[in-house]
C-alpha positions in Angstrom: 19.7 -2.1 8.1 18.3 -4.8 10.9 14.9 -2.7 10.2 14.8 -3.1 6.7 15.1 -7.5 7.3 12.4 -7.2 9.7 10.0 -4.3 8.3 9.9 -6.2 4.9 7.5 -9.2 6.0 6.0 -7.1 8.1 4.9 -5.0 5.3 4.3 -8.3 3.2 2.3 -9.6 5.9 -0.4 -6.1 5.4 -0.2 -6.0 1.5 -1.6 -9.8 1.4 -4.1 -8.6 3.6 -4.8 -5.8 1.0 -4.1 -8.7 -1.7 -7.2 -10.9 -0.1 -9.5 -7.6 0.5 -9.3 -7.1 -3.0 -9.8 -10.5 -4.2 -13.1 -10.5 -2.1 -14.0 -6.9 -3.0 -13.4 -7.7 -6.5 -15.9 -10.7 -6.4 -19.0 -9.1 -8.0 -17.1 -6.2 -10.4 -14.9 -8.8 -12.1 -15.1 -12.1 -13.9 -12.8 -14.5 -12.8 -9.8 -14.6 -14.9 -9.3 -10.6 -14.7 -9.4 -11.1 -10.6 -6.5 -13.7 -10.9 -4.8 -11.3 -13.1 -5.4 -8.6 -10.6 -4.7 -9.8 -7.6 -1.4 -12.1 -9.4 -0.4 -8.7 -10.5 -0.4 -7.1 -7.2 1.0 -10.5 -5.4 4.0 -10.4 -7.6 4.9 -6.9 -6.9 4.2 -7.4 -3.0 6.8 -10.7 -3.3 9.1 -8.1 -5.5 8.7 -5.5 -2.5 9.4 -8.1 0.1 12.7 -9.8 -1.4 14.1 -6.2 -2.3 13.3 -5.4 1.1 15.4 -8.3 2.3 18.3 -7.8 -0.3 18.7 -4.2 1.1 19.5 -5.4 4.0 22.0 -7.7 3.2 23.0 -5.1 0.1 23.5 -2.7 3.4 25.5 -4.7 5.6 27.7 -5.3 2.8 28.0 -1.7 1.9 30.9 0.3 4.1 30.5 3.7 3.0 26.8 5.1 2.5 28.9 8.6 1.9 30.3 7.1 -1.2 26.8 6.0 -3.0 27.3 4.7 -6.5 24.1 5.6 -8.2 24.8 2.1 -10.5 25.6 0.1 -7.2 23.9 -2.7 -6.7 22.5 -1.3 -3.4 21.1 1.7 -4.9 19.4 -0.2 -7.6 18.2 -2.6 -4.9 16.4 0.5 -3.2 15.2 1.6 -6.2 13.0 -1.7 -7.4 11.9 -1.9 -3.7 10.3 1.6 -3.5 9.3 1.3 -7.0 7.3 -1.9 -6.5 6.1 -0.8 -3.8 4.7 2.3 -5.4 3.6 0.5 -8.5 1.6 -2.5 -5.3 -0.2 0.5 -3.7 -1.5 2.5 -7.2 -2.5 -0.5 -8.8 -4.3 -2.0 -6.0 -6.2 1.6 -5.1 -6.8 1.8 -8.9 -8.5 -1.9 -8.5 -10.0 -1.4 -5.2 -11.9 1.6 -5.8 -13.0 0.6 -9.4 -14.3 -2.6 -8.0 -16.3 -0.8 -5.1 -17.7 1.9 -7.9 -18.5 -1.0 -9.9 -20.2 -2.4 -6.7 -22.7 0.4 -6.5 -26.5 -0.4 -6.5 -28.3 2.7 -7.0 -29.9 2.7 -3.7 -28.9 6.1 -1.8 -27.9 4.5 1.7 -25.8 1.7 0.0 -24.3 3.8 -2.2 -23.5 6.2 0.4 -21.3 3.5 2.6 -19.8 2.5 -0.9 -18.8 5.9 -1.4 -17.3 6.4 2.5 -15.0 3.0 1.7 -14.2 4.2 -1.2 -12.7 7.2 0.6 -11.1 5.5 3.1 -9.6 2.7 0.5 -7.8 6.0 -1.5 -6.5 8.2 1.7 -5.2 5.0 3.3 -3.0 3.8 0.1 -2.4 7.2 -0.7 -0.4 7.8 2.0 1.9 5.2 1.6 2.2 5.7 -2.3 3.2 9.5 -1.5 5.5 8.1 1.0 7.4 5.5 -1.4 7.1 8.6 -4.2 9.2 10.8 -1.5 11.5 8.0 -0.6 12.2 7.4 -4.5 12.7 11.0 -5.2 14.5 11.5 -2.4 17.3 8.8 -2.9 17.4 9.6 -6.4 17.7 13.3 -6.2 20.2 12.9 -2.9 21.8 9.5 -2.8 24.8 10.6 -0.8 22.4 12.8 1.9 20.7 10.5 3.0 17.4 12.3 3.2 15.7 9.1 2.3 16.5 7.5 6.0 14.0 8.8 7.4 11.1 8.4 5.0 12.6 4.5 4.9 12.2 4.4 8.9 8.7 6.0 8.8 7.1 4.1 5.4 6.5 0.4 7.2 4.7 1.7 10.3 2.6 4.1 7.8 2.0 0.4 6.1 1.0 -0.8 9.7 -1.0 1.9 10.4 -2.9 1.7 7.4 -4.0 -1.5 7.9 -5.0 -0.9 11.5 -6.9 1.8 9.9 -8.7 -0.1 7.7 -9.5 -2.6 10.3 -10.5 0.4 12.6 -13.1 1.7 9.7 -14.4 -1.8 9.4 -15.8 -0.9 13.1 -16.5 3.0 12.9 -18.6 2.2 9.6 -20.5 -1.1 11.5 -21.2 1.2 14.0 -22.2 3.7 11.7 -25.2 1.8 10.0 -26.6 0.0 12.9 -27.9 3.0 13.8 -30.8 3.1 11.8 -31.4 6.7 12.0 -30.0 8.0 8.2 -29.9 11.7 9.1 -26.1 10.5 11.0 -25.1 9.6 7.6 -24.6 12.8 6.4 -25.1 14.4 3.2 -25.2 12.4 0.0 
């Protein structure tokens, strides 16, 4: 449980990171008040995450016997809006993202192209922590008394982590990528 009270702002820490990229990504594909709502949306359930986060730790060290799992408990519903919300942050925000970056689209062939390889990269880095929170859901839900969902619990913050570094990482690679001024490294379009 002592990873749970320190994963928990560590993964709130990388979703407002994903909460500012998509206010700024946003910026040309939304008016104002439906990017407030958006990103308020997406806030809200990253605070939800965090908090749950937090109570399942303190829901754990209260709780003696994991063998004994009350579906109803308090800890198990605990777990449940914290997986859940976190599920719900990462579909609605790759749902947002890549609607604002198809939205962004200019109709010229080399920017549409490096819209096209972020939009990419936005889906397969929030989709693996979406399947990951889909597993760990299903998992404690199907199992509560296994405790199957351990391990997908221990592995779903550093997949959060590593997401972001990622991103940060493709930032670079993609830089890189169009500073060369030679389009035939682009690749097909």
């Amino acid at each position: 449980m002592d990873s749970a009270l320190i994963s928990a702002p560590t993964v709130f820490l990388v979703q407002l990171f994903f909460c500012f990229r998509l206010w700024v990504i946003s910026a040309t594909a939304y008016i104002k008040p439906i990017r407030i709502a958006l990103v308020s949306l997406v806030l809200a359930l990253s605070i939800l995450h965090c908090g749950s986060g937090c109570a399942i730790a303190v829901q754990g060290y209260n709780h003696v016997e994991f063998a004994k799992l009350n579906p109803g408990s308090k800890f198990a519903l605990v777990w449940s809006l914290s997986t859940a919300s976190g599920m719900a942050f990462d579909t609605i925000l790759t749902i947002a993202l890549t609607s604002s970056l198809y939205r962004a689209r200019s109709g010229i062939k080399k920017s549409n192209h490096v819209i096209n390889l972020i939009i990419i990269a936005t889906v397969n880095t929030n989709l693996i922590t979406t399947l990951l929170s889909l597993a760990l859901l299903v998992t404690f839900l199907a199992f509560p008394s296994a405790q199957f969902y351990g391990g997908i619990a221990f592995v779903l913050p550093r997949s959060y982590m590593n997401c972001f570094l990622a991103t940060l990482n493709y930032r670079d690679y993609l830089q890189k990528k169009l500073d060369n001024n030679n389009t035939t490294n682009l690749g097909c379009y």
